[in-house]
Backbone bond lengths (Angstrom), bond angles and torsions (degrees), N, CA, C in turn:
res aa  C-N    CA-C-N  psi(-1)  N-CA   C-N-CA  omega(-1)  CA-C   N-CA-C  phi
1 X - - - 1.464 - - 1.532 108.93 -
2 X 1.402 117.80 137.23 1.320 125.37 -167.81 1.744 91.34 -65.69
3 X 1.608 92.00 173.79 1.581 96.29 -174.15 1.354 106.04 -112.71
4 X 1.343 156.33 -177.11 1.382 149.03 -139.72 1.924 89.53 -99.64
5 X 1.750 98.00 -56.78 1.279 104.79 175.01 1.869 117.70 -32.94
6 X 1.304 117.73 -58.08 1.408 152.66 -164.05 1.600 87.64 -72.92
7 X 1.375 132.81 -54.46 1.597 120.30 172.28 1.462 114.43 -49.28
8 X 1.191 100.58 -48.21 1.973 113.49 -161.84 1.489 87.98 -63.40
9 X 1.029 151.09 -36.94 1.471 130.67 -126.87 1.668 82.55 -120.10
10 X 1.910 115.35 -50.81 1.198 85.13 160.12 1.755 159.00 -78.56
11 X 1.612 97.62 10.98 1.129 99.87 157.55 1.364 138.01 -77.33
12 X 1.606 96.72 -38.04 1.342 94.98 170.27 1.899 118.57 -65.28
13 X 1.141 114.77 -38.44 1.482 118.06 167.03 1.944 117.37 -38.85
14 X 1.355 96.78 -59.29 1.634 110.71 160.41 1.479 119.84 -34.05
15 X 1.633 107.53 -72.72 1.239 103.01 175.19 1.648 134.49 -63.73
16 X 1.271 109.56 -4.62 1.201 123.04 -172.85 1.857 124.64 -108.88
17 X 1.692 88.14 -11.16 1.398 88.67 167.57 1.455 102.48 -119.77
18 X 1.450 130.04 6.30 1.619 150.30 170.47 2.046 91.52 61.20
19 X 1.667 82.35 70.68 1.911 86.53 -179.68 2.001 83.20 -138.64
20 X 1.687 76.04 167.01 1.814 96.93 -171.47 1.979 88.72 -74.21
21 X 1.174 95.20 130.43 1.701 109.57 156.49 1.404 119.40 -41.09
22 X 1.462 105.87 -57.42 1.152 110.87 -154.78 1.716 109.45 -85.95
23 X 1.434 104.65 -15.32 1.769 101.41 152.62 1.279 117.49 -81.21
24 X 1.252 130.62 14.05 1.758 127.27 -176.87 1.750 96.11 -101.63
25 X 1.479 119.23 139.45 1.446 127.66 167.09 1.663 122.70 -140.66
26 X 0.920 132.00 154.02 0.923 142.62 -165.44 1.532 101.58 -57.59
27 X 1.467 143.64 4.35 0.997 151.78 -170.82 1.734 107.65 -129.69
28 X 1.324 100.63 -37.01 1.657 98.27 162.21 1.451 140.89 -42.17
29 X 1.679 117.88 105.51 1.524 108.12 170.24 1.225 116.78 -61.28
30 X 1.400 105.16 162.33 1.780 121.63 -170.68 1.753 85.18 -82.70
31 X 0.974 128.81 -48.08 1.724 134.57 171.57 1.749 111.82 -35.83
32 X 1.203 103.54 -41.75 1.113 89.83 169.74 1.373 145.03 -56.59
33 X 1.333 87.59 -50.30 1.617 96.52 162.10 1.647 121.19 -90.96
34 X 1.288 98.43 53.57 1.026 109.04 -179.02 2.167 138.77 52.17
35 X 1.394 93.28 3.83 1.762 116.59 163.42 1.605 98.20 -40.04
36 X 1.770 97.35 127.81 1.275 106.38 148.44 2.264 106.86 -124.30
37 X 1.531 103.38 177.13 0.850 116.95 -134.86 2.341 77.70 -68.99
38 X 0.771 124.46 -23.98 1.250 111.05 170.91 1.679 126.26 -45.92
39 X 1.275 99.16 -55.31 1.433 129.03 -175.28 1.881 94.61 -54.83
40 X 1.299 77.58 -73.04 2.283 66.63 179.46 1.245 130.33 -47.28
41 X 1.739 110.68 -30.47 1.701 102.69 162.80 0.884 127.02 -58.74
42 X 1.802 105.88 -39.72 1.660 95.28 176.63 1.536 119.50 -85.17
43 X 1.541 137.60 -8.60 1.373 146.45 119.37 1.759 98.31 -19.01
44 X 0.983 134.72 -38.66 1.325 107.23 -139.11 1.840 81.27 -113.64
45 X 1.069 109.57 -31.16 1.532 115.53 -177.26 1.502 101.48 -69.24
46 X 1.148 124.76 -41.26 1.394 115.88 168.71 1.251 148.71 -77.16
47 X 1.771 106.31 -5.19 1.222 119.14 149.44 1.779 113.09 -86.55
48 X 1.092 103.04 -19.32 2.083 93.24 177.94 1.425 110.72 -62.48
49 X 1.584 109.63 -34.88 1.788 119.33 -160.39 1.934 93.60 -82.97
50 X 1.744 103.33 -35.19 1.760 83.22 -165.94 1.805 99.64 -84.95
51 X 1.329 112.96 -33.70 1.701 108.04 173.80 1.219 109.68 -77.67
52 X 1.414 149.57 16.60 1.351 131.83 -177.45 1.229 133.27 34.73
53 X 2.053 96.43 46.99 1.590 98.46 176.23 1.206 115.59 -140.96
54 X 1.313 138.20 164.08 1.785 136.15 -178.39 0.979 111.88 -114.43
55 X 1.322 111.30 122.85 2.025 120.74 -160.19 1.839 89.61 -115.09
56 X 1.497 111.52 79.99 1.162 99.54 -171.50 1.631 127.26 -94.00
57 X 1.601 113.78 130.48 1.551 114.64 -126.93 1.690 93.12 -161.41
58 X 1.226 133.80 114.50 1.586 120.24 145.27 1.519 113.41 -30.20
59 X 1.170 102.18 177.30 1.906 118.46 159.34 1.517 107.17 -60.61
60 X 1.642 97.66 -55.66 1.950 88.17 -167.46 1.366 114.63 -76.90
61 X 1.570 118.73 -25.41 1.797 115.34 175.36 1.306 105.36 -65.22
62 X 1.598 122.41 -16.79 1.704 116.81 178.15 1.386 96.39 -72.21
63 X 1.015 112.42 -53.49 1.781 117.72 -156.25 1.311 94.36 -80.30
64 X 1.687 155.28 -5.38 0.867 139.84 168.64 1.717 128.00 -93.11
65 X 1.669 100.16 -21.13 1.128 122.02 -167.56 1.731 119.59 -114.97
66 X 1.454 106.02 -19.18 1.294 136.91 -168.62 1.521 107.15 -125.52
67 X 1.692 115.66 57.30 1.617 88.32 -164.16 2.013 87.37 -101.97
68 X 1.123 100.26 -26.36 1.907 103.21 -170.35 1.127 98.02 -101.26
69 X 1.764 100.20 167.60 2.065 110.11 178.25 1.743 117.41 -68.22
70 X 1.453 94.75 -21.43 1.538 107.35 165.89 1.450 117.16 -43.61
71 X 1.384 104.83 -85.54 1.304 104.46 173.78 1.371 125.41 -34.71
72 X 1.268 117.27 -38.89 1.722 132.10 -150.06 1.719 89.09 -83.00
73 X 1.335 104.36 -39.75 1.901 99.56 176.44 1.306 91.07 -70.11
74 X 1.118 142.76 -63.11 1.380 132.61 -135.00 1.756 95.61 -70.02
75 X 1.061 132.22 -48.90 1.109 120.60 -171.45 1.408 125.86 -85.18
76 X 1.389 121.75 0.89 1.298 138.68 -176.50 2.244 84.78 -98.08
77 X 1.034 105.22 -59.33 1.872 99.65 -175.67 1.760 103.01 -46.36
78 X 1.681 110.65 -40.06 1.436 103.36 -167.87 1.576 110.51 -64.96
79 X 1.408 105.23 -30.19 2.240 125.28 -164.45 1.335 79.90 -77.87
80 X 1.585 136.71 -44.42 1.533 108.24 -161.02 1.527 129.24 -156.56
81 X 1.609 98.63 57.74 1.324 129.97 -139.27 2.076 92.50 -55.69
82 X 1.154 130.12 -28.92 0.809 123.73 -178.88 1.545 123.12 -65.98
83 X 1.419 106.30 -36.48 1.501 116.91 162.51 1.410 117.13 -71.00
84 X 1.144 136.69 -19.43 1.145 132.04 166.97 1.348 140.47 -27.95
């Protein structure tokens, strides 16, 4: 079962690529649903402003390092383990 953290992030992912939630998983590429490397900054800008953290990254180290929701939890739990 996803974790509360792992909901939030995929909602915002959902709303931002205008895809069903409940097909997004922690194993899902952002490619899949068709994400390019724009879309994840601003994905990625909108998890820094609601967790209060700075995932600091070019465009291509996002898109290289940050391509699934996996990752995107994992490094948002490490920036702000208390919000988690």
């Amino acid at each position: 079962m996803p974790t509360d953290l792992t909901q939030q992030v995929i909602q915002v992912i959902a709303t931002h690529l205008h895809a069903d939630a409940s097909k997004i998983t922690r194993e899902t590429r952002l490619e899949d649903f068709g994400a390019d490397s724009l879309q994840l900054v601003e994905i990625i800008m909108e998890l820094e402003e609601k967790f209060d953290i700075e995932i600091e990254m070019n465009a291509g180290e996002l898109w290289d390092s940050l391509r699934d929701v996996g990752s995107i939890v994992d490094r948002i739990s490490k920036l702000a383990p208390a919000k988690a």
